[in-house]
N, C-alpha and C positions, 0 to 999 in steps of 0.2 A: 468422279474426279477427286484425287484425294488431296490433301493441308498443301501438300506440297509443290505440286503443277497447277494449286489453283492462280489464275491473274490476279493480281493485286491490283486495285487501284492506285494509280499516282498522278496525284493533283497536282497540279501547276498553279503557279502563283496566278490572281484573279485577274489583274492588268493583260499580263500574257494571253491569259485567255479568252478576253473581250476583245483582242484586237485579234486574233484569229478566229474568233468568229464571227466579228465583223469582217474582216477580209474575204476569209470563204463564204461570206454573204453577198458579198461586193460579184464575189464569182459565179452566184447562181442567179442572181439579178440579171448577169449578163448572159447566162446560156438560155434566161427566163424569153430576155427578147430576143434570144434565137432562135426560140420554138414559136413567139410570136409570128417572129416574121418568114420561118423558114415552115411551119406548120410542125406537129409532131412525128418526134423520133424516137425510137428509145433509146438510142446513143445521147444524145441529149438530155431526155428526160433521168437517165440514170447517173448522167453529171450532176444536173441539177439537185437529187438526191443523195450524191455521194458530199458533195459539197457542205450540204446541212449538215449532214450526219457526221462529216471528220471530226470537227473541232470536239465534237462529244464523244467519239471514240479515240481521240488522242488521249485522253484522260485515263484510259481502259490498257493503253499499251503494256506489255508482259513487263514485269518488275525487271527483270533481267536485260532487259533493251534499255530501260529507264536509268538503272544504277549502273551504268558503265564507268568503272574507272578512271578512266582515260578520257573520256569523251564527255563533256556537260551533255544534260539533256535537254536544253535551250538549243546545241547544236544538231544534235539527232533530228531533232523537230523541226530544225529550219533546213534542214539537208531535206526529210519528207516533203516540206512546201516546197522547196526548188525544182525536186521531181514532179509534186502535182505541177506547179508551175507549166510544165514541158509538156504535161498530157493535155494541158487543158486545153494549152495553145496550138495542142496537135485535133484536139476534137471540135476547137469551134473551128477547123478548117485551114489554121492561120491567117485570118482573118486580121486583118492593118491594124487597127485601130484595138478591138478586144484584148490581143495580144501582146500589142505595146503599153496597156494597162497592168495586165497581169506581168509584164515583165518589168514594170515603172514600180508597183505593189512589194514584188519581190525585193525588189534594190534596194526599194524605200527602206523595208525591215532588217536585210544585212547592213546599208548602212546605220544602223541604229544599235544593233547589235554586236558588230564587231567591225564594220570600217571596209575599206577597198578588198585586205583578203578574204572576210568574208562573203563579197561582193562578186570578185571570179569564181570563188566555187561553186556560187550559188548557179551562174552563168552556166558553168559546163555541168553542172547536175540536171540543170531545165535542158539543155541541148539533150542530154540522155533520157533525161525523161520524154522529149519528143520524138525519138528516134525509136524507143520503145512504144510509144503510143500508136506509132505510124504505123510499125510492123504490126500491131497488133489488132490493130482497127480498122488501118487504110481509110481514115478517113477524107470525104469528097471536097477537095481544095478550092477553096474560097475568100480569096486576096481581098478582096473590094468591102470596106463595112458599106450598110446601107444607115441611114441617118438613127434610127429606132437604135438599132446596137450600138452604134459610133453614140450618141447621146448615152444612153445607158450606163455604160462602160464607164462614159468620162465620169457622168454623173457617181454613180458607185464608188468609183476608184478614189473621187474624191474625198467624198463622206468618211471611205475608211481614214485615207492619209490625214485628214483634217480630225476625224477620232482620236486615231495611235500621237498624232500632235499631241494633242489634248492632256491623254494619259501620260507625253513622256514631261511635258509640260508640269504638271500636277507632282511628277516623279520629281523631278527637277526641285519643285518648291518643297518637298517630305525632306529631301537630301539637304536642303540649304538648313533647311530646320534643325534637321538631324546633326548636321556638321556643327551648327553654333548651341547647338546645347553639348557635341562633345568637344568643341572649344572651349565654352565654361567650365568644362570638368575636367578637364587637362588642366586650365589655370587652377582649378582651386584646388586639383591635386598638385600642383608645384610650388605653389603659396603651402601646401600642409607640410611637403618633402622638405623645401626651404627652412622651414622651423623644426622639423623632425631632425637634421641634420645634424643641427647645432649639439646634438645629444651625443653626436657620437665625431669622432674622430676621421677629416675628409677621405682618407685611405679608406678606412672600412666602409663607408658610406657609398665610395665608388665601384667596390668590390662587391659589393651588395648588388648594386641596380646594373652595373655589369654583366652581373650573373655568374661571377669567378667565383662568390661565396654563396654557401646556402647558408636560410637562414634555420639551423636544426642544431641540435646539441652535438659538437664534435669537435676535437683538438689533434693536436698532431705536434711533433716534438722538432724544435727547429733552433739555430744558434740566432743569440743574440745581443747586443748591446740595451743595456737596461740604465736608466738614468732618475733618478731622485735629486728633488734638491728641495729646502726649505728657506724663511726669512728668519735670520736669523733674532732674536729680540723680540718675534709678534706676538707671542703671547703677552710679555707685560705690556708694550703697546697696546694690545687689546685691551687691556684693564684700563687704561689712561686716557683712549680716545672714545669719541660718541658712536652709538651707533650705524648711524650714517656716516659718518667721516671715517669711519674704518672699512665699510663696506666699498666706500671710494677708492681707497685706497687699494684693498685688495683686489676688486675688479680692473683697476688700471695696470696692477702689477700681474695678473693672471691675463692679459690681454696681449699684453708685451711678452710675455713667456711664451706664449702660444703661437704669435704671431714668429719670433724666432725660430721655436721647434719646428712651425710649417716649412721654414723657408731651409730648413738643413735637411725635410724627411723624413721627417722621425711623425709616427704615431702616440697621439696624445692618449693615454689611457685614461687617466683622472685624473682631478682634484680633491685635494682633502686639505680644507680648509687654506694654508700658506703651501701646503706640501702641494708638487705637481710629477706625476710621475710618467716619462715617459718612454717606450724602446723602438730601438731601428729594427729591420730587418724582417717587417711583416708587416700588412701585408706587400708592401713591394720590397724587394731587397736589390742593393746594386754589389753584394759581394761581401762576407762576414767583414774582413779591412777595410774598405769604403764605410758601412754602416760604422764601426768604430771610428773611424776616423769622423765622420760625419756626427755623432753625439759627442765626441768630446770638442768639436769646434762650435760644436751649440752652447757649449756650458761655457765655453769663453767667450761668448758671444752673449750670452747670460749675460755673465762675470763685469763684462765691459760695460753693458747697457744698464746696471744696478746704478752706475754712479750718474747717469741722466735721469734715474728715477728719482733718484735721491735729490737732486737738486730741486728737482719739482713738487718734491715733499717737502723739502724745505722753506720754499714758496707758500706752501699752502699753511706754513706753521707746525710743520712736524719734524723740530730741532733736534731730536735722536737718530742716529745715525743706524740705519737698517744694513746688513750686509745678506747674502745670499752663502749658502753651503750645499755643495753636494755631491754625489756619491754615485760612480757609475763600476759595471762589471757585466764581463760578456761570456755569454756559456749557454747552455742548452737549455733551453725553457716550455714549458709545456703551452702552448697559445691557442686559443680557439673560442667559440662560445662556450659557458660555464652557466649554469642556472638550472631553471626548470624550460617546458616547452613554452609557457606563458609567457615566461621574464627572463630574458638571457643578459649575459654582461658578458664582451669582447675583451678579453684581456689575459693576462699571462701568468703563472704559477711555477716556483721552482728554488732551489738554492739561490739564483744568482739575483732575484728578486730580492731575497734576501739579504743577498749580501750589499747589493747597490743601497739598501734601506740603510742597513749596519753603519756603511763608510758614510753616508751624508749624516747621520745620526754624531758620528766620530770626527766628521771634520769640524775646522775652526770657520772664522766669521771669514766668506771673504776666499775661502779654498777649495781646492776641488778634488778629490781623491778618488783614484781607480785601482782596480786590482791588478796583478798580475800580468792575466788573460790581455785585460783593455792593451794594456803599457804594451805589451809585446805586438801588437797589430798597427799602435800610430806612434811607437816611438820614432821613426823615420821624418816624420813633420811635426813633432809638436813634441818639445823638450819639458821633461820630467824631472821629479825630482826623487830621488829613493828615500822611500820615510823608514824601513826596514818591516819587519812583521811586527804585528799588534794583535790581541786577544780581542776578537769581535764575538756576541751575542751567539749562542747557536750552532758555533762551530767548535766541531772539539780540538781543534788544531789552532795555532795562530796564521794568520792570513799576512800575505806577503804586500806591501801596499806602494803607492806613490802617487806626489804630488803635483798635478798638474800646471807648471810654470807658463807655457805661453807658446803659441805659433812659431816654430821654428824664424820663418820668413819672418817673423817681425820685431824678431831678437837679436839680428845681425847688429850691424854699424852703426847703420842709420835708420832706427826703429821710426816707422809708420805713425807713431802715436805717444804720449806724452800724459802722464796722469799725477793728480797729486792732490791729497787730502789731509785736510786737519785742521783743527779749531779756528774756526773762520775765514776759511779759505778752501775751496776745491776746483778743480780744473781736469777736464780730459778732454783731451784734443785727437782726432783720428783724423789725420791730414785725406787717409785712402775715402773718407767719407764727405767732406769737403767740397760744396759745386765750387767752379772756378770763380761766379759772377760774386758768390760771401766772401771772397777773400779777402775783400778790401774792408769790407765791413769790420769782419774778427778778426783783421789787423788791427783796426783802430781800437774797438774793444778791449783788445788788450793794452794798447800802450795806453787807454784813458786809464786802467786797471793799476799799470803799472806808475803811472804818474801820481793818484790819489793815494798811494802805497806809501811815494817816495816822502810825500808833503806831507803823510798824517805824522804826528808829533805821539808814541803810543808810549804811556805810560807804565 
């Protein structure tokens, strides 16, 4: 026999195969007190042998029967016992009692195994397996149990059911075990992902666990809207405040920034220090003009929200007045992971990186400047200003530029909003922001405002 046609052995897991060999135990028990009571035969006596011996030559079946494809070999094996099933109840005679064990046996194990369908098939495979038994044997028909086998039988049949109980019992508690320790480990890998997040930007974050993005060194070149912006003044503020009261500071105002950028779309890329830089257009994009449109309404959304920082700075005792600057420009940018295979960093590479650095570098306290590119995709909603061309860092040409004024819709007639600052005094009111039930409140607010105004005597 050579490497190749020899059988292989294939083990079956151990549970499986105590409860089949208790079952075809269960079955030779019963042809045992059929040779009792019937005297011997060799039709019987080689049930009762064949019986022993399956369950140890199921173990032995050809690899090729075993590794089927298509077919578990949990099911091969319970299709084989539906057939023994048929012969068996064909050789103790059909006999009442015997037979509605072994076909109680059967039922038991398809429903455990796979439920009602596996349950008819097993049905009509024992009907074949009797019908082959029949032809094959003729054996002498014998309806009636006598007490010895009717006892036997039941007893058997029992022991096995109350066994296979047992084992599926015992399965049951491994599973529950098994499940709350992979319960703990989902939690505490989603408590590690929770904090892992925070590192990276919720876009990329999503595209990751998705499965949209791999995580391997690769880029790929794609347009985009790129946005920088810094505080204007924090450097000397950093020399002036304490350690902790600038770190306050800065984490309130990078919280606010982020919490904006999320809500327009945009992917945060970093921090550096006051500087925050972020671009549209990756990984989701709603269209090169939508993403423009969408960063420059974030940086007046910025622009707006600086003057509620401010007041709260002020609050806390930080009497200098902080403005925001920055600098957006949309064009083709190289984006992908950058790094080594260890340590990657998500982020983007190109001229217009640059250039968005340039203009917020170049604007004043308080402005917002775009390029060209930006101006030509949201001049439609959101009215500009032409600053003309300026000699930026880098390029050897002068750069064409303009100045971001304000939302078109909110420039009309009857502007939505109301702002005003200066030596001891600020106010910005955005009526579209406003729930109905404060109104009465920042009514009064104001007129007590306006009444201590009218009465102070200022020298």
């Amino acid at each position: 026999m050579t490497a190749k046609s020899r059988i292989t052995p294939v083990r079956p897991p151990l549970e499986g195969y105590y409860s089949r060999v208790i079952a075809y135990l269960s079955v030779a028990v019963t042809f045992a007190a059929v040779l009792v009571e019937n005297g011997h035969t060799n039709t019987v006596l080689a049930a009762i042998l064949y019986a022993l011996a399956y369950p140890q030559l199921a173990q032995y079946l050809p690899k090729w029967l075993m590794h089927n494809n298509q077919v578990p070999r949990r099911l091969i094996l319970l299709a084989l016992d539906a057939l023994h099933t048929g012969m068996f109840v064909a050789l103790v005679g059909f006999n009442f009692v015997p037979s509605l064990m072994f076909t109680l046996l059967l039922g038991f194990s398809c429903l455990i195994a796979g439920g009602t369908t596996y349950l008819i098939a097993s049905w009509l495979l024992t009907i074949a397996g009797m019908l082959l038994c029949a032809a094959a044997f003729t054996p002498e028909l014998n309806v009636h149990s006598s007490v010895l086998v009717s006892v036997t039988s039941i007893l058997s049949t029992s022991l096995c059911i109350l066994t296979t109980a047992a084992f599926v019992h015992r399965q049951g508690r491994n599973l529950e075990a098994a499940q709350a320790v992979i319960s703990a480990e989902q939690e505490k890998t989603a408590k590690l992902a929770a904090n892992l997040s925070k590192y990276l930007s919720p876009q990329v974050w999503a595209s990751i666990f998705s499965g949209k993005r791999t995580v391997k060194l690769e880029t790929r070149r794609k347009k985009l809207t790129v946005f920088f912006s810094d505080i204007r003044g924090f450097t000397e503020l950093a020399e002036e405040l304490e350690a902790e009261a600038l770190t306050d500071l800065l984490n309130s105002y990078l919280t606010e920034m982020s919490r904006i950028a999320l809500q327009h779309g945009g992917t945060i890329d970093k921090f550096i220090g006051d500087c925050v830089m972020v671009f549209f257009g990756d990984p989701k994009s709603s269209g090169v003009k939508q993403d423009a449109e969408a960063a420059v309404s974030m940086a007046i959304a910025m622009r707006k929200h600086m003057k509620v920082l401010r007041q709260q700075w002020r609050s806390s005792g930080i009497t200098k007045p902080l403005e925001i600057r920055m600098g957006l420009s949309t064009g083709y940018c190289t984006v992908g992971n950058f790094g080594a295979a260890t340590r990657m960093d998500y982020t983007i590479i190109g001229r217009e990186v640059n250039l968005a650095s340039r203009l917020e570098s170049a604007a004043d306290a308080g402005e917002i400047l775009i390029s060209h590119e930006t101006y030509s995709l949201i001049k439609d909603i959101i009215m500009c200003r032409d600053k003309g061309q300026i000699s930026v860092k880098g390029f050897s040409r002068p750069v064409q530029i303009y100045q971001v004024v304000g939302l078109r819709r909110e420039l009309g007639i009857a502007p939505t909003f109301v702002e005003h600052e200066m030596a001891g005094f600020s106010m910005y009111l955005d009526t579209n922001n406003i729930r109905n039930y404060d109104k009465d409140q920042i009514v009064t607010a104001l007129e007590q405002a306006a009444r201590k105004l009218k009465d102070k005597v200022i020298v």
